[in-house]
C-alpha positions as semicolon CSV with decimal commas, in nm:
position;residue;x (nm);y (nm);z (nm)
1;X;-4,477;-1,156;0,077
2;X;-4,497;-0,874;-0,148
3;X;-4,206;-0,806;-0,420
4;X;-4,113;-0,480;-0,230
5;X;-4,014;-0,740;0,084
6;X;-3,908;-1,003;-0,135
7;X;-3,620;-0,753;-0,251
8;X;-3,539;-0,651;0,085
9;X;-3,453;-1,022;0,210
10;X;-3,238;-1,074;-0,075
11;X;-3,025;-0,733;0,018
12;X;-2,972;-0,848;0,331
13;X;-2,910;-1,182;0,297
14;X;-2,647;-1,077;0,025
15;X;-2,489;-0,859;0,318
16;X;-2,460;-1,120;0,543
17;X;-2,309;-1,398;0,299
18;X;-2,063;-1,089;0,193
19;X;-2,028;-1,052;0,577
20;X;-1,903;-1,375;0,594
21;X;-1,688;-1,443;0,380
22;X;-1,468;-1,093;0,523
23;X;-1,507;-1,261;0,798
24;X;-1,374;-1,616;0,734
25;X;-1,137;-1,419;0,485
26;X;-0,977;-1,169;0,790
27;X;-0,973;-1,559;1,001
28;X;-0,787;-1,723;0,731
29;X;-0,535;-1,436;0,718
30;X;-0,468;-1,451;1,116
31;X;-0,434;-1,850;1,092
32;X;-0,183;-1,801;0,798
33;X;0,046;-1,570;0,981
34;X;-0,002;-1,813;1,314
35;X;0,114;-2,072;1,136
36;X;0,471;-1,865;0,977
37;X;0,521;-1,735;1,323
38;X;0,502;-2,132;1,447
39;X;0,750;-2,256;1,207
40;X;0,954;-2,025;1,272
41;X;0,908;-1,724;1,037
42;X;0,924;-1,431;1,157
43;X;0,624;-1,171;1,008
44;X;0,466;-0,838;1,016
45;X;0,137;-0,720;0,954
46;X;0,125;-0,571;0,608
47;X;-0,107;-0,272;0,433
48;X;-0,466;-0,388;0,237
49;X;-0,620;-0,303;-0,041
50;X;-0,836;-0,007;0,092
51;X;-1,217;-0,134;0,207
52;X;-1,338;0,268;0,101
53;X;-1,263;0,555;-0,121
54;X;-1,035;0,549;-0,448
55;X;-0,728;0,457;-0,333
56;X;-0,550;0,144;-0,393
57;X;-0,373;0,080;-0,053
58;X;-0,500;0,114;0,322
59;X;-0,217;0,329;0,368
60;X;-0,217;0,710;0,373
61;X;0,039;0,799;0,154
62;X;-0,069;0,951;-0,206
63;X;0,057;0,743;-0,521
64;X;0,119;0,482;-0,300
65;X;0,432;0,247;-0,534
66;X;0,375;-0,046;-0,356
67;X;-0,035;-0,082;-0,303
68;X;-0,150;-0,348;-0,025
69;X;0,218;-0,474;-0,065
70;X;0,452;-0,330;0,214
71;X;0,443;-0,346;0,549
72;X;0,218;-0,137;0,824
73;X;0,582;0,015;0,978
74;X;0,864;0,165;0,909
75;X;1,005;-0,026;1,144
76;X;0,919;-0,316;1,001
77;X;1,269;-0,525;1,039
78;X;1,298;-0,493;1,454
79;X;0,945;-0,545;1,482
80;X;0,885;-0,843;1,290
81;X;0,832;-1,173;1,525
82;X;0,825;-1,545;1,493
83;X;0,681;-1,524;1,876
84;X;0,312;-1,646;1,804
85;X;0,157;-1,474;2,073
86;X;0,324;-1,126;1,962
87;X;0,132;-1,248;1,610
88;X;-0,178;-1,329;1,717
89;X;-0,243;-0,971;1,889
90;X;-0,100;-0,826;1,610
91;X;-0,373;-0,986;1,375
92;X;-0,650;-0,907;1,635
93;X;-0,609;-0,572;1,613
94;X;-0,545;-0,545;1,269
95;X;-0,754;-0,821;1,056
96;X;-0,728;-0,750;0,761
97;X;-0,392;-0,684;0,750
98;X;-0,180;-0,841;0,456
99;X;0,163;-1,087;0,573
100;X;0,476;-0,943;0,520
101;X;0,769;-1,194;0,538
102;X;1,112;-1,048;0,598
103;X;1,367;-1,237;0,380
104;X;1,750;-1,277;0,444
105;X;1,661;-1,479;0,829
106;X;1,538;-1,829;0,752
107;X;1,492;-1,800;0,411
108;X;1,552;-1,608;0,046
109;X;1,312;-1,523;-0,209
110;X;1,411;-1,573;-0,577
111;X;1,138;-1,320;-0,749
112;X;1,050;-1,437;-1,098
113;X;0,790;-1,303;-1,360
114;X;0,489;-1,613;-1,340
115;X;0,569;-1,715;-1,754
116;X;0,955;-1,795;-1,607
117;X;0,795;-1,947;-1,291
118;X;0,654;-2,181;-1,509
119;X;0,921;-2,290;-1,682
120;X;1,169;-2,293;-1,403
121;X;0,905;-2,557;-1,219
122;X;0,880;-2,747;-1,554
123;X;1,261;-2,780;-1,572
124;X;1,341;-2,853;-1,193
125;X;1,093;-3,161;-1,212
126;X;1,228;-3,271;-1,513
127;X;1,585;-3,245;-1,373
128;X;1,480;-3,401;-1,025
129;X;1,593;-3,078;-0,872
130;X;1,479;-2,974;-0,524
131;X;1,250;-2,673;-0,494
132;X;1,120;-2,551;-0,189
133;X;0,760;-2,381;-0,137
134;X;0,667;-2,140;-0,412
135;X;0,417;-1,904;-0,411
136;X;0,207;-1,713;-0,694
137;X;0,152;-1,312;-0,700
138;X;-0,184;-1,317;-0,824
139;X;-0,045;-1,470;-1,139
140;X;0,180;-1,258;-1,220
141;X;0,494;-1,323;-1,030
142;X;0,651;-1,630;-0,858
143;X;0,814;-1,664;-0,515
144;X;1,112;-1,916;-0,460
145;X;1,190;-1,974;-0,107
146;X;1,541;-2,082;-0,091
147;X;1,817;-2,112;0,182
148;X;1,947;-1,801;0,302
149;X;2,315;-1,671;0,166
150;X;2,269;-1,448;0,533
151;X;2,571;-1,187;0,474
152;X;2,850;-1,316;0,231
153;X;3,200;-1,210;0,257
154;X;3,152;-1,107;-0,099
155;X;2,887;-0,854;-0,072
156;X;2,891;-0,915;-0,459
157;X;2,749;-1,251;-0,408
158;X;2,426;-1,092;-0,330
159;X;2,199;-0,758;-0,334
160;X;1,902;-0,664;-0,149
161;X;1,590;-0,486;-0,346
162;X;1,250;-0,406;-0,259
163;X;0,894;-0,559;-0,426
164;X;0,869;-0,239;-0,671
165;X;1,260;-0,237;-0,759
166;X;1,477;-0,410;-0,979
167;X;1,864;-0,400;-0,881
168;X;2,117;-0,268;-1,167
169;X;2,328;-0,565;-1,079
170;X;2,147;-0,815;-1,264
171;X;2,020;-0,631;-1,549
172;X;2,153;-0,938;-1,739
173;X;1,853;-1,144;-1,614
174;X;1,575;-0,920;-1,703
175;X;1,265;-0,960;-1,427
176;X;1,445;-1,159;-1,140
177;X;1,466;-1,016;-0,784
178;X;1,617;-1,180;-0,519
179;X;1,517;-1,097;-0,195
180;X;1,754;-1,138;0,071
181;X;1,909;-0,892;0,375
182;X;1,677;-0,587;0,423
183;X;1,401;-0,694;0,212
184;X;1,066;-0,883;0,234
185;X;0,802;-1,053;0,013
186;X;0,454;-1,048;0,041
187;X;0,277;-1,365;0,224
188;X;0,018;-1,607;0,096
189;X;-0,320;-1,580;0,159
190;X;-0,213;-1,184;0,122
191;X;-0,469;-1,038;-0,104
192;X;-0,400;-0,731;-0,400
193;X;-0,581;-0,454;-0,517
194;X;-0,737;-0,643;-0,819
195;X;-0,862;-0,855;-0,577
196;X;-0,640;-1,143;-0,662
197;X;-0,424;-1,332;-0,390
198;X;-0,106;-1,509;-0,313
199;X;-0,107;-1,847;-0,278
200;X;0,110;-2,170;-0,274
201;X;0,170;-2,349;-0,569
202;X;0,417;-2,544;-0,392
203;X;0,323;-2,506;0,062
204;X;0,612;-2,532;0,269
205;X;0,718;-2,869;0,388
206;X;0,950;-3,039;0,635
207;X;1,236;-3,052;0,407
208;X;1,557;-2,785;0,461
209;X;1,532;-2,492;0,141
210;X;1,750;-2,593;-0,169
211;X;2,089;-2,395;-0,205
212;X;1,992;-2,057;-0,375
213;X;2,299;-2,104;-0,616
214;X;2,131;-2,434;-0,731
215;X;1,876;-2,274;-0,868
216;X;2,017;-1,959;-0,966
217;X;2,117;-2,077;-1,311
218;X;1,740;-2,248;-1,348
219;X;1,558;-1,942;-1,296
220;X;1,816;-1,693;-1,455
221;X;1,760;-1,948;-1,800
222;X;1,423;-1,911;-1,748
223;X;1,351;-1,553;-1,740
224;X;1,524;-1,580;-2,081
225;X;1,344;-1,868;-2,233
226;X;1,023;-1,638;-2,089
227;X;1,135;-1,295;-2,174
């Protein structure tokens, strides 16, 4: 075989490994959002980073805030299902859609710069405090899944923000979200523009969410001891 052929092979055996792994990535994505949708979390197919182009997000809005991180539909809060059937179509038509997880039904979402993360898991170990599954935004955030506080008498017990907001409430605990009625997080194996991912640095288990108030003061100290 001549060098001209030689090179040829190589291309196109470098397409179809590439091939592949979209493909086992899109298949790992569906399985993912099975699996919420059979424990009983509700989801809802989420933008991409954009396969073409120079855009950040597979959406077509310009200056996109939220890139590859919000959901597909406005709509996004009636449509979002636990019903795994419902989920699977969604993902078949859509594969390589991100997982959007609506928070303020099963579950919460403390939102914590990664450095705080850190500490917070340091501390709660060393305290024999419970947890829950936490997840990692491509390094740079982490994701506590905590009981929900649903609707509180006291609206003042809780507020609702966005991934690319940061409530006025709380400016007394610089970085931390929490994620509760009308909001959402973003889904391990969900993957960003830079090409990171989110992922589990704690999975979800059999045992019921710790109290968010439990951990509030944790996480609060630690965006300080980080910040």
């Amino acid at each position: 075989m001549n060098a001209e052929g030689a090179t040829m092979l190589a291309v196109s055996g470098g397409k179809r490994e590439r091939a592949a792994r979209e493909r086992a990535a899109r298949e790992r994505m569906a399985s993912a959002a099975r699996a919420y949708a059979e424990q009983g979390w509700p989801c809802t197919p989420g933008a991409h980073p954009a396969a073409v182009g120079d855009r950040a997000c597979s959406c077509d809005r310009l200056g996109c805030p939220d890139p590859a991180a919000h959901p597909v539909s406005g709509a996004w809060a009636l449509h979002a299902s636990a019903e795994a059937d419902k989920v699977a179509l969604w993902w078949a038509k859509r594969p390589d859609a991100n997982i959007i997880l609506p928070t303020g039904r099963v579950f919460d979402v403390f939102d914590i710069p990664a450095a705080a993360g850190e500490f917070a898991l340091e501390r709660i170990g060393r305290e024999g405090l419970p947890a829950g599954p936490v997840a990692s935004v491509g390094g740079e955030r982490y994701l506590f899944f905590v009981a929900t506080r649903g609707a509180p008498v006291d609206e003042d017990e809780w507020w609702s923000c966005h991934l690319d907001t940061s409530p006025e409430t709380v400016t007394e605990t610089p970085g931390m979200r929490w994620h509760c009625r009308d909001s959402y997080v973003l889904a391990p194996p969900s993957v960003l523009p830079s090409g990171r991912t989110v992922t589990w640095v704690r999975p979800p288990d059999d045992l019921p969410l710790p109290d968010p108030l439990r951990l509030l003061e944790v996480l609060s100290d630690s965006c300080e001891a980080a910040g």
